[in-house]
N, C-alpha and C positions, 0 to 999 in steps of 0.2 A: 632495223638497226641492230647490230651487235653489240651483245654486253661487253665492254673491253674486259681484257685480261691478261694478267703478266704470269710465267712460272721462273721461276731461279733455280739454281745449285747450286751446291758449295762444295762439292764431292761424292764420291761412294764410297763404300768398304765394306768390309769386315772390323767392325769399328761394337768391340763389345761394351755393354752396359757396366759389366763390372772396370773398365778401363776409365770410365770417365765418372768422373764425378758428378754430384747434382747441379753444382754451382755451373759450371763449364759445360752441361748442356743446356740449360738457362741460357747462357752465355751466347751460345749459338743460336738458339731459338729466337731470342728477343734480337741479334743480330740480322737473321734474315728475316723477321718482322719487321725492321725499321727499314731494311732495303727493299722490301715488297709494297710498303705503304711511300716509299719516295715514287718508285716506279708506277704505285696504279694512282700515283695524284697527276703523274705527266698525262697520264691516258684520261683520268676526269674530266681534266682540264681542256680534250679535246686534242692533244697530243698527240704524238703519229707512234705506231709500233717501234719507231726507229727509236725517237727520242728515248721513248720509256726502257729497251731495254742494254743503250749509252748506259742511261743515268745508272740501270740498275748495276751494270758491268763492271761503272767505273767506282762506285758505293763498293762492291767485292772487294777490288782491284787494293782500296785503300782500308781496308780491314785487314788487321792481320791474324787474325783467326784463319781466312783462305790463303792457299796459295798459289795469290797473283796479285801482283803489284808489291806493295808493302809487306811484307812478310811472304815473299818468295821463296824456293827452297834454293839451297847453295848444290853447283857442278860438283864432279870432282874436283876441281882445280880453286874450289872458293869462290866462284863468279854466279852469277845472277844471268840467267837469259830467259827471256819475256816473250811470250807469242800470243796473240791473239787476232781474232776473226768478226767480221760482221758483214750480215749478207739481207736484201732489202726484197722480202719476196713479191713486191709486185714491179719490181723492174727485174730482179733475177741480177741487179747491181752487188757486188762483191768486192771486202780490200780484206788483207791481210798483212800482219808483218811478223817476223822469227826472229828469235836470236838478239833480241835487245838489250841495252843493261844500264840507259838513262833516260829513257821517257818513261816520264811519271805514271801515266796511265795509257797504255799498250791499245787497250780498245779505241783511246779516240786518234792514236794515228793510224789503226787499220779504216777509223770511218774517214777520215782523210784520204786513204787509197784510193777508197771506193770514188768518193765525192769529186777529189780532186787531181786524177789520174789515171790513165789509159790503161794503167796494170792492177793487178788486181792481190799481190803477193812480192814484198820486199824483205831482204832477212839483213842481218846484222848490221856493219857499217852505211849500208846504200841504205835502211829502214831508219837509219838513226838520223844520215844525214837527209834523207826527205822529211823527217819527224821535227828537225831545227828548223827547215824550211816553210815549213806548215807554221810557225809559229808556238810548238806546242809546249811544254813544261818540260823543261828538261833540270833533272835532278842527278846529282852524283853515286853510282850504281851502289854506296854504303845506303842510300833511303831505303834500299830494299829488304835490309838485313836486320833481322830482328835475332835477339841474343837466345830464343829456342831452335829456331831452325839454325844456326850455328852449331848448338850441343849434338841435334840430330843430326847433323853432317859429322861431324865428331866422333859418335859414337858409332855410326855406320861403318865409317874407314878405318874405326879400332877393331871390331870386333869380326867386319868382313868389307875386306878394304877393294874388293874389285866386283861388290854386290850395288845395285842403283835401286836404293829403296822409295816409294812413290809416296808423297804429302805426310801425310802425320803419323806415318807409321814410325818412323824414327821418333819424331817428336814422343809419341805414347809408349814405344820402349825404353825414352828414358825415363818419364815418368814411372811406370814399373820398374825398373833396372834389370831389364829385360833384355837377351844381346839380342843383337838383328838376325832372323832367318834368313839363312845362305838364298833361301828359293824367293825372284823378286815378285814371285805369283803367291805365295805363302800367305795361308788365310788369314792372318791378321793384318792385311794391308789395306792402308785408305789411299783409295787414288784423289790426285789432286787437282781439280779443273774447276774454274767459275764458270757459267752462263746464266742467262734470259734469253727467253720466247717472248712475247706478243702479238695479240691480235689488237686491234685499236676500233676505234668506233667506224671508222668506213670500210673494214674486210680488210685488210692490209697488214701483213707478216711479218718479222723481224725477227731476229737471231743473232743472238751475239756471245762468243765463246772468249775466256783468258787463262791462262795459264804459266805456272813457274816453270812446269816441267817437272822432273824428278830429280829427289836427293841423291847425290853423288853420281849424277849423268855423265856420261861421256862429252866433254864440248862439242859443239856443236850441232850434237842431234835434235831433231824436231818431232814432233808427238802430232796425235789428231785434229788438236785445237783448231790453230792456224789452216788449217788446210780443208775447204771450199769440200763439201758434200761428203767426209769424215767425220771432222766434229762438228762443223755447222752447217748450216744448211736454212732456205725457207724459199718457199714460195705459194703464191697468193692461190695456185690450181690446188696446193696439200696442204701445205705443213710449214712449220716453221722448228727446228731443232737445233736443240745442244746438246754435246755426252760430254760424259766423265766417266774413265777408267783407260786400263790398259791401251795405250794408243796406239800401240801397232797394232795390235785385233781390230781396232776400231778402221783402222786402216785401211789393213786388208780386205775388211767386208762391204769398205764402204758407208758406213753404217748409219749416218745421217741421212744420207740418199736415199739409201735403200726403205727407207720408212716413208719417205715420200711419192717414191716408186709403185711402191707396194699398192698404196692408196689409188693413185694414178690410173697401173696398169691394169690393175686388178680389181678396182674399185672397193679394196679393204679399208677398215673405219681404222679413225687414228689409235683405236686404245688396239685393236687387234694387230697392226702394223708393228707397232712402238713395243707390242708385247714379244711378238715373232724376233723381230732383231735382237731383244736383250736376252730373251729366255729361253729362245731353241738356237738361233744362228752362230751367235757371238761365243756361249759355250762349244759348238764345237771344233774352236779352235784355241781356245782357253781363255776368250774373252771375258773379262768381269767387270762393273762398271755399273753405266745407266745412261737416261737422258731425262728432259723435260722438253715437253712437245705439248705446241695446240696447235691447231685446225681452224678454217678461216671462219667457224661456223662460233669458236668458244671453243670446243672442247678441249681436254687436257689432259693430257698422260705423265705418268713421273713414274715409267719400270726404273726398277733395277733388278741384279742377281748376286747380291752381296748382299750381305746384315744390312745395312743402311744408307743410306742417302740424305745429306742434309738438301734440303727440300722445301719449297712453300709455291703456294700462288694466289692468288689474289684480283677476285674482279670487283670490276668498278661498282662502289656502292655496300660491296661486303666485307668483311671479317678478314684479313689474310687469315691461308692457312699453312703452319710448317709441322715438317715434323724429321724426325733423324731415321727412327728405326720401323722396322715393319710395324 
């Protein structure tokens, strides 16, 4: 039998110690504790990788410390658009959906997709209106707005109004009074992506990614999140993955796949895969970011190539563990 096991994010960055206070990485810490210990009680309990890493997704989703779901970051244009993924590695089953801005929790109508439709990727109005069909929680796209990610959009379009700064990097230069660097790869950036992995107690994989996007995004562009063997990925022969960071790099390298691939073709172990992709592939095209990955065996990877990663995982029977920075 397999020990179960869940890992999460909350994002990566360049996310310095002297930028955040003691209180506020408390803050985050005892947050992704409380959502590592919802998700390894589903898995206790004899739960399947699916369930557990829903629950975990959708626990993100309505924090708004992350951003996704509730505390979303704002377009240029003021709007909220929501994507997220989940992919079931022992059927290799997949849904997605893009571009949302009133279902409450994004990940349970991508599990919707999956569960109850032929397609596997829905984006804005056709996602919304299968997402009312589905029966799911549909909320007024103000739920999403919280009064910091507002100032960060704010002060993003004062200071450089045609720059698309990622998660809390707005939000932490206003706390500093700091303006926004012109460059949206600029080392103090926190990218912004939730997920969960799982293995479950019969061998069986799960992966579930969400995301706001980026502050002051172009409308209607879409990041790695949502999109099948980028930002998510699992299956029951490798791996089970989620990233966070830069999503066109993530994109173009494939970069969930590719760690699954790796294992596959090559017969590489998950921490040596998971290290390849974040630490030599994804920098040579200016990739920064990370993932959390396990393997159908337990094991567990959390690279990144940035200051930090809010970070934990948690197997059945022990201690979660999180943590922010190297």
């Amino acid at each position: 039998m397999i020990q179960p096991v869940i890992a999460i994010h909350g994002g990566a960055g360049a996310m310095s110690r002297a930028a955040m206070s003691p209180e506020k990485e408390q803050e985050y810490l005892a947050a992704l504790e409380s959502i590592l210990t919802a998700g390894q009680a589903v898995l206790a309990k004899g739960g399947s990788a699916i369930d557990a890493v829903t629950e975990a997704v959708r626990l993100l989703e309505d924090c708004p410390l992350f951003n996704a779901g509730h505390g979303a970051v704002f377009t240029s244009a003021g709007t909220h658009e929501l994507d997220a993924a989940i992919m079931d590695g022992a059927t290799l089953r997949s849904g997605a959906i893009a571009n949302v801005n009133c279902v409450r929790n994004p990940v349970f109508a991508a599990r919707k997709v999956m569960e109850n439709s032929k397609h596997v990727l829905f984006v804005g109005e056709g996602a919304e209106a299968f997402a009312k069909e589905q029966g799911l929680d549909i909320v007024d796209p103000s739920y999403f707005s919280t009064e910091a990610r507002r100032e960060q959009l704010l002060r993003v379009q004062r200071e450089t109004p045609d720059a698309a700064v990622l998660d809390h990097d707005g939000q932490a230069m206003v706390a500093r009074g700091q303006p926004a660097p012109a460059d949206p790869l600029d080392a103090d950036k926190k990218f912004g992506t939730v997920g969960a992995v799982a293995v479950d107690a019969q061998g069986n994989l799960a992966a579930a990614t969400s995301t706001g996007g980026i502050t002051n995004k172009q409308v209607g562009r879409v990041g790695d999140a949502p999109l099948i063997g980028a930002g998510t990925y699992a299956s029951n022969k490798t791996c089970a993955v989620s990233t966070t960071g830069t999503g066109e790099m993530f994109i173009r390298m494939v970069a969930a796949y590719d760690v699954a691939a790796q294992m596959e073709y090559c017969g590489a172990s998950l921490e040596a895969a998971a290290d390849r992709v974040v630490m030599e592939k994804l920098p040579t095209i200016g990739g920064k970011g990370g993932l959390v990955a396990v393997d159908a065996q337990g094991n567990v990877a959390l690279p990144f190539n940035t200051e930090g990663m809010y970070r934990g995982y948690a197997r059945v029977g022990e201690k979660p563990v999180t943590a922010i920075y190297r």
